[in-house]
C-alpha positions as CSV (number, residue, x, y, z in Angstrom):
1,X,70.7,150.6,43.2
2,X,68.2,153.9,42.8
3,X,69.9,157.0,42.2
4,X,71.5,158.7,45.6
5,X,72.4,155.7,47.6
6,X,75.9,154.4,47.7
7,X,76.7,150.8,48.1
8,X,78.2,149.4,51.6
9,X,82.0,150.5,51.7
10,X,83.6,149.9,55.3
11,X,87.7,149.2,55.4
12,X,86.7,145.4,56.4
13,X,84.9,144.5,53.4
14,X,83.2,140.8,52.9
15,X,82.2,139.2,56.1
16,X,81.1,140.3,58.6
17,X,79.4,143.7,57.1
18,X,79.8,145.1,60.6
19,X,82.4,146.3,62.5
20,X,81.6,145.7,66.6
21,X,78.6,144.2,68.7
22,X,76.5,147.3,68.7
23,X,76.6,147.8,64.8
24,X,75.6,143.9,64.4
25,X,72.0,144.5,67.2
26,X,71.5,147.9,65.3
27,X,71.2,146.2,61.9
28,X,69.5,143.2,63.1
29,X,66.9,145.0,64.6
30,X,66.2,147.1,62.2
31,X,66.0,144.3,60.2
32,X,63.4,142.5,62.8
33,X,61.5,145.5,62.6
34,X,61.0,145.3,58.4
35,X,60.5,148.9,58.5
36,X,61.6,152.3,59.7
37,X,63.1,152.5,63.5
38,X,64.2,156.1,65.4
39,X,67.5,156.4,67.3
40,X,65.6,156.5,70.6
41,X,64.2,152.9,70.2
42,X,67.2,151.6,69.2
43,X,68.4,153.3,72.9
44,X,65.7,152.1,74.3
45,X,66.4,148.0,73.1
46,X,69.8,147.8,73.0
47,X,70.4,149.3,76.4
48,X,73.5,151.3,75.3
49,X,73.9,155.6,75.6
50,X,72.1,157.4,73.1
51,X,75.7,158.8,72.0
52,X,76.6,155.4,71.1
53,X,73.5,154.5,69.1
54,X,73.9,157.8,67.5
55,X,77.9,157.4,66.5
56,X,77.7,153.3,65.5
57,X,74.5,154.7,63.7
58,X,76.5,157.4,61.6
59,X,79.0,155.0,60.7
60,X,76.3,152.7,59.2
61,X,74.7,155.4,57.3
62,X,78.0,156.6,56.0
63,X,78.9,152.7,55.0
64,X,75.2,152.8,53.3
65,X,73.8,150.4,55.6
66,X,71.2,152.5,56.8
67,X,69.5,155.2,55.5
68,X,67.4,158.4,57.0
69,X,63.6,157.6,56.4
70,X,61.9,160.3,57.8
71,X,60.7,161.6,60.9
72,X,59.3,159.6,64.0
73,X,56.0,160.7,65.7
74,X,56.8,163.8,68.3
75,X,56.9,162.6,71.6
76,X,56.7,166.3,73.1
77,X,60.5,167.3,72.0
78,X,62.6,167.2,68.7
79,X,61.1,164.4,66.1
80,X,63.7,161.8,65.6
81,X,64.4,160.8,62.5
82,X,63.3,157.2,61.2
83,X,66.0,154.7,59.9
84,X,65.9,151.8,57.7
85,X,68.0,149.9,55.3
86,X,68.4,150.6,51.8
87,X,68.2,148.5,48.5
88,X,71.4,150.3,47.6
89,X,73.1,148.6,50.4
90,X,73.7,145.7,48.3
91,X,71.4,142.3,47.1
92,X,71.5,139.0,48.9
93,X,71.4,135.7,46.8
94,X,68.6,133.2,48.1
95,X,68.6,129.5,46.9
96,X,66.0,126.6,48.0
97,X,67.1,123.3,46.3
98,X,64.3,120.9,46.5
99,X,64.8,117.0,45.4
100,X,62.6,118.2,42.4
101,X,62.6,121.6,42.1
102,X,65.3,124.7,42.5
103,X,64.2,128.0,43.3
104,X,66.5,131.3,43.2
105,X,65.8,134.7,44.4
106,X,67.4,138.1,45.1
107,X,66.6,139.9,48.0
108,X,67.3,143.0,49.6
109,X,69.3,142.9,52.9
110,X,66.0,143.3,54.6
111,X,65.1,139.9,53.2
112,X,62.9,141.6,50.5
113,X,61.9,139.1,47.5
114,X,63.0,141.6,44.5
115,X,63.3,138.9,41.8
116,X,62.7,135.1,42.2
117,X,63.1,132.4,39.5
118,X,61.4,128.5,40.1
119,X,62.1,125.6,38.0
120,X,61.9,122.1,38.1
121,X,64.9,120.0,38.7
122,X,66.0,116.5,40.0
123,X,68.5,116.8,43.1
124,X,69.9,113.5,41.6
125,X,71.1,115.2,38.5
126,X,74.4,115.5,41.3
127,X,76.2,119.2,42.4
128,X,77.8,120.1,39.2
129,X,74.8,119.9,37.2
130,X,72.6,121.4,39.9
131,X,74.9,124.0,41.1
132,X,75.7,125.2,37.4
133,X,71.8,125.7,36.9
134,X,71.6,127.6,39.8
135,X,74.3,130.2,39.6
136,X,73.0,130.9,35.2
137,X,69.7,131.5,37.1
138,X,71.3,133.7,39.6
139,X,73.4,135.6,37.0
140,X,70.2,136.2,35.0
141,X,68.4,137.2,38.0
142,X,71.1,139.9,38.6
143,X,71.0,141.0,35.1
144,X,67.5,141.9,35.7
145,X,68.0,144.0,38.7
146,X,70.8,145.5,36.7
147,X,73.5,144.0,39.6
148,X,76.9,142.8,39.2
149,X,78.2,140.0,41.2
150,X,80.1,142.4,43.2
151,X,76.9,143.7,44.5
152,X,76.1,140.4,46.4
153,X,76.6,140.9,50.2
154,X,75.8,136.8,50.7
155,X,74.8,133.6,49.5
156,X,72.1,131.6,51.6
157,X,71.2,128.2,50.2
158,X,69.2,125.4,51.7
159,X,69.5,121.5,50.3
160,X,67.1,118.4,51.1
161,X,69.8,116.4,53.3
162,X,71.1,116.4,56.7
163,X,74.2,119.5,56.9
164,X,77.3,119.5,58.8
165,X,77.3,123.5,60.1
166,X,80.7,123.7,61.1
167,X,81.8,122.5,57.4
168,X,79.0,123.6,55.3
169,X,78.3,120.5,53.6
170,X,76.0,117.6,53.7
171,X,76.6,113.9,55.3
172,X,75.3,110.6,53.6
173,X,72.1,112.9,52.2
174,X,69.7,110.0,51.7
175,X,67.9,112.0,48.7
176,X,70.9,113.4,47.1
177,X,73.2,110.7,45.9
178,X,76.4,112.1,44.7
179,X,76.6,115.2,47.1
180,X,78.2,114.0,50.6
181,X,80.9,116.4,51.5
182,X,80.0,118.0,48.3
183,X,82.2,121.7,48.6
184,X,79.1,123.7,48.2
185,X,80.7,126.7,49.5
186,X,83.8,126.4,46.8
187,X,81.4,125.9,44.2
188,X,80.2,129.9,44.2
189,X,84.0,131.1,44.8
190,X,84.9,132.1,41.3
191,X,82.0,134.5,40.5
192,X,81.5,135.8,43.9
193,X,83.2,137.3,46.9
194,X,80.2,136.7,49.0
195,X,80.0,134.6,51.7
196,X,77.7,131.5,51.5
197,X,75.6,129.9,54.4
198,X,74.4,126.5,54.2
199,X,71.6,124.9,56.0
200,X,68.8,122.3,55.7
201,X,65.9,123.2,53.3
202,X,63.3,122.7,56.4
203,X,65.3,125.0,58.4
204,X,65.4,127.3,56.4
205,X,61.7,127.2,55.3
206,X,61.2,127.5,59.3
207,X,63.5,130.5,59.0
208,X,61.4,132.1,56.0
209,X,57.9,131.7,58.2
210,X,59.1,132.7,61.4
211,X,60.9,135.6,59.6
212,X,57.3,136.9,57.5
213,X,54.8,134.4,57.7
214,X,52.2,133.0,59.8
215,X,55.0,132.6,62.6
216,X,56.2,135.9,62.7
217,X,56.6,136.8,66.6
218,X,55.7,132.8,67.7
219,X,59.2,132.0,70.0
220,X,58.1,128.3,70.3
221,X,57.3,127.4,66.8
222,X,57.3,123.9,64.6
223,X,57.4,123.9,60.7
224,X,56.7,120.3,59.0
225,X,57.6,120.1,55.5
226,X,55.9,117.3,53.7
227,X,57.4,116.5,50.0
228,X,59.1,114.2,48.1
229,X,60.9,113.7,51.7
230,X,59.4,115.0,55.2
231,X,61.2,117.1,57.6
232,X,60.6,119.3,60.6
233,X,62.1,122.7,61.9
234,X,62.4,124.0,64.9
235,X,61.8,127.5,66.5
236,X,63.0,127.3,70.1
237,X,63.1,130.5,72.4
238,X,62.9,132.6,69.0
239,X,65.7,131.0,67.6
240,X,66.2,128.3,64.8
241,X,66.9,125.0,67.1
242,X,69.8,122.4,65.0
243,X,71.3,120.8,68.0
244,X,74.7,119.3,68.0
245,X,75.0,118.6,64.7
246,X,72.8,120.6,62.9
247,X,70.7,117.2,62.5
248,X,67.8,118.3,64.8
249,X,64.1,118.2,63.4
250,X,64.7,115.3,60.9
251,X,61.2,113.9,61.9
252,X,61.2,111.8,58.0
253,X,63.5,109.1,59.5
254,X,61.8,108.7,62.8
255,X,60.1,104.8,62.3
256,X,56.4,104.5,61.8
257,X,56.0,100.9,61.1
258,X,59.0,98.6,61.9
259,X,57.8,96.5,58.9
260,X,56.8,99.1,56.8
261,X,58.7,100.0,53.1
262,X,62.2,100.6,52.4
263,X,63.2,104.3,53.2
264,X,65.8,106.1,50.7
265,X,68.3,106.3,54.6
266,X,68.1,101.9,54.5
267,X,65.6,101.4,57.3
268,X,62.3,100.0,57.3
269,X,58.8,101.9,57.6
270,X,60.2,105.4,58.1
271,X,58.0,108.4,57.9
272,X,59.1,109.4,54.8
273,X,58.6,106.2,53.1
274,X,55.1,105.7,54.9
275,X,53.5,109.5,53.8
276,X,55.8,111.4,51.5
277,X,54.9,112.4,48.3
278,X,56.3,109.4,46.6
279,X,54.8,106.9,49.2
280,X,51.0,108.6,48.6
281,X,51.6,107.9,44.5
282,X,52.5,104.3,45.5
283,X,49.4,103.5,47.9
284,X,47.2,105.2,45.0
285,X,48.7,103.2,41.9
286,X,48.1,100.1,44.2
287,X,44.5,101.0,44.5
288,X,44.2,102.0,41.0
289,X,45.7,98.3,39.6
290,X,43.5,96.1,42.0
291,X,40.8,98.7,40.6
292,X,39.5,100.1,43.0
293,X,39.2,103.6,41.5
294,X,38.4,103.9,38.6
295,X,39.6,107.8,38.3
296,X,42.9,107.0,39.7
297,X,43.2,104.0,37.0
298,X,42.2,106.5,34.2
299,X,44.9,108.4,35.1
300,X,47.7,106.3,35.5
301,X,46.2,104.3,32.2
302,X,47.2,107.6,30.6
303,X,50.3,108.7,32.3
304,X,51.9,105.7,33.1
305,X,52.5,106.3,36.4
306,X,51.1,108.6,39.2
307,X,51.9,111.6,41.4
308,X,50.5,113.0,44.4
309,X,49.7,115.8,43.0
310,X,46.9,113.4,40.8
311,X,45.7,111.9,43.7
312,X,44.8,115.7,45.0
313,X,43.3,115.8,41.7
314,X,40.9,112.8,41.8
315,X,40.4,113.3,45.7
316,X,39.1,116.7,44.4
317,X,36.5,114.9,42.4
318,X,35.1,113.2,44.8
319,X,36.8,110.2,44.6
320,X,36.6,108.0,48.0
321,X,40.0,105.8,47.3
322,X,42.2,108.9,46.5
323,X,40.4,110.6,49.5
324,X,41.7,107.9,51.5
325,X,44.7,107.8,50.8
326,X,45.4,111.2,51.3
327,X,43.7,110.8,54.8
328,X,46.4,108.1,55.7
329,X,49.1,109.7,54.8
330,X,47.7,113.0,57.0
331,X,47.1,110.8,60.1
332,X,50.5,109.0,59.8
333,X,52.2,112.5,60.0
334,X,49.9,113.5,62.3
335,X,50.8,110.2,64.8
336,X,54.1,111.7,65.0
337,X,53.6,115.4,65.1
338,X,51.5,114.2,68.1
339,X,54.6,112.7,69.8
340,X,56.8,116.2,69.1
341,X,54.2,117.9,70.5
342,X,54.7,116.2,74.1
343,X,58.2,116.2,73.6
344,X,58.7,120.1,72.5
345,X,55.4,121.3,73.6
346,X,55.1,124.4,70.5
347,X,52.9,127.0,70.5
348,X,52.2,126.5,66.8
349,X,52.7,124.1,64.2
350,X,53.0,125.5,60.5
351,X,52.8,122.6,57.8
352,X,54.4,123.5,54.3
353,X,55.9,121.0,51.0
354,X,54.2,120.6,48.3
355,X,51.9,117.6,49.7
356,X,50.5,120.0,52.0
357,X,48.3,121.5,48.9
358,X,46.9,118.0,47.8
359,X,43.8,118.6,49.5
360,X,42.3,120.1,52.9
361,X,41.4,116.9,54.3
362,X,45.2,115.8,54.9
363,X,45.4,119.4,56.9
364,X,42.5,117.9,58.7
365,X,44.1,114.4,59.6
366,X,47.2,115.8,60.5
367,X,44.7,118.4,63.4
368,X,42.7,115.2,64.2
369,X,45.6,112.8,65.0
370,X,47.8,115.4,67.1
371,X,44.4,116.5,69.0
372,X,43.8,113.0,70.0
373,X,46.9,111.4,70.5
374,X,48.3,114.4,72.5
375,X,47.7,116.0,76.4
376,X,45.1,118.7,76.4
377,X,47.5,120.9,78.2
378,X,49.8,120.7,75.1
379,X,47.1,121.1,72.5
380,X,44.4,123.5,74.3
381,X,45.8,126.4,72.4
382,X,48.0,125.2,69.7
383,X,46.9,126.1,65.8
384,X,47.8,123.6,63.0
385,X,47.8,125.9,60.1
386,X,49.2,125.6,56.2
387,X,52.4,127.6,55.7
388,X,51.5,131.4,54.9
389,X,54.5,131.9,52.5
390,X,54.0,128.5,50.9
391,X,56.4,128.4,47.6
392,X,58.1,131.7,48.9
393,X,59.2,130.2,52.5
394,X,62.6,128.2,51.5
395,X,63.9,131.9,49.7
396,X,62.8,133.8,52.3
397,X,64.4,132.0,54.7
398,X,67.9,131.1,52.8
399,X,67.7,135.1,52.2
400,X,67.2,135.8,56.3
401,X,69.9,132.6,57.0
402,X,72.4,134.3,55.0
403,X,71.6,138.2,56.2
404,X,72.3,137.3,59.3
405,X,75.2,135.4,58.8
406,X,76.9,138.5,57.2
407,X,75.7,141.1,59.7
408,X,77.3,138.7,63.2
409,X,80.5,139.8,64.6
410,X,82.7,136.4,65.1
């Protein structure tokens, strides 16, 4: 907190920050603007008088929600003076828990990364052990910024498993033995006050890119993460899509092959278990024993086993069978992108997970199987690009899941 700025102090501390409707489309627009906004727009989109704006506004400044940013351009009378929100208003915790990695941020309430920790981690290790990591890297992270725990407005965290949103908490996580109906929520109740919102690690990846990356302003939007497990969220009308159960966009389960491997959920030949990271280091150690590559079999001679990260390797140097199978696994996720496409009909498609980076041509299966196996109509204008934000999505978008969550009037 800089010198000058006071920290958020209305009588309803906690959740929600705001006090009525007006207060809650003030801040979130402000927010959606990620910079400096006059009184008169704020009129001008929220359709209420300019006395109203201008009292709900005082009461934020005074609660240190807002702050006076200078002057708007003169538009022939009095300039207006420019608002935005302050880092004094308080920090928001952002946590992305991958099934082999954990990633921890601060942010400001404006969803501005000011300290962010990454680690590898296995999601197996079960809650306790997982959970405990995450809240001595958040504690360290605070240290940093010289913040207390008091100073955390709320907790946004995003897990690899299917979430119950009414509860909070995960059901029969296919990835995550150990934490169904795990009480995330409960877990972060002794050291903080704050809050905590709970989604899907897709979603709130989609979140983080529709919030400041490549999706930024797209109202019909897809985001496909492919990793260890594969997922999809969904941007609908502007708005994160989870249907009735929060279960929507959980495209790794859809069947690809009714023959095909053993999936982690119990069924045969899912998505997940036909082009996920762990299915790509299969194909290639496969290759590599009936020696077929030679590069691949160096590898996994040395290491013992293989990764799909080493098949990005070999494929960049030059080698045809880790090439391939990087190809296959980008035209099996392409086959079903191709089928969400008819169904949701996006304007965009963002791909993100760490497979994503193994090499461009899996990028370029994924564009050549949706082009072909899709309607023109549906594909005549719709980009396939890599995620913008890339290892920065799932904090971004656990930071923007739980912003909003503390700034909506129940």
């Amino acid at each position: 907190m800089t010198k000058g700025e006071t920290k958020a102090t209305f009588s309803n501390p906690g959740y929600p920050l705001v006090e009525n409707r007006v207060q809650a489309e003030i801040m979130v627009f402000v927010r959606d603007e990620v910079g400096s906004v006059s009184r008169a727009k704020l009129t001008e989109v929220l359709g209420v008088s300019r006395s109203k704006v201008s009292n709900e506004v005082g009461r934020l400044i005074e609660a240190g929600l807002l702050v006076e940013d200078g002057l708007a351009e003169s538009e022939g009378g009095r300039r207006s003076s420019l608002l935005s929100i302050p880092r004094g208003a308080g920090v928001v915790a952002a946590i992305d828990l991958g099934a082999t990695s954990i990633d921890v941020a601060l942010t400001t309430l404006g969803s501005e990364i000011l300290s962010h920790r990454s680690e590898p981690a296995d999601i197996r290790d079960g809650p306790r052990s997982i959970l405990g990591r995450v809240k001595l890297l958040l504690a360290q992270l605070l240290e940093e910024q010289d913040s207390k725990a008091q100073d955390v407005l709320a907790i946004g965290i995003g897990v690899p498993g299917p979430v119950e949103q009414a509860a909070g908490v995960l059901r029969v996580p296919p990835l995550m033995p150990g934490w169904d109906r795990f009480p995330i929520r409960d877990a972060f109740a002794g050291e903080y006050a704050a809050p905590v919102f709970v989604d899907n690690d897709v979603n709130i990846m989609a979140l983080g890119e529709h919030w400041g990356g490549v999706g930024k302003g797209v109202d019909n939007m897809l985001f496909v993460k492919v990793g260890t497990g594969i997922g999809g969220g969904i941007i609908a009308d502007g708005r994160l899509y989870r249907g009735t159960q929060g279960c929507a966009g959980d495209i790794g389960h859809i069947s690809v092959d009714p023959e095909g491997p053993v999936c982690t959920c119990g069924n045969l030949g899912c998505l997940e278990a036909m082009a996920g990271a762990p299915a790509i280091a299969l194909e290639a150690e496969r290759r590599a024993r009936e020696g077929k590559s030679s590069v691949l079999a160096d590898i996994l001679a040395e290491k013992g086993e293989l990764t799909a990260v080493d098949v990005g390797k070999a494929a960049s140097l030059g080698d045809y069978e880790a090439l391939n199978v990087i190809r296959r696994a980008g035209w099996i996720v392409g086959r079903v992108l191709a089928t969400l496409v008819s169904v949701l009909n996006p304007s965009l498609i963002v791909v993100g997970g760490g497979v994503s980076q193994i090499g461009h041509s899996f990028l370029a299966e994924i564009r050549s199987a949706v082009y072909r196996r899709s309607l023109p109509l549906a594909t005549r204008n719709l980009p396939i690009v890599l995620s913008e934000l890339d290892q920065t999505a799932g904090v971004t978008g656990a930071s923007v899941l739980a912003a909003e969550g503390v700034l909506q009037v129940q």
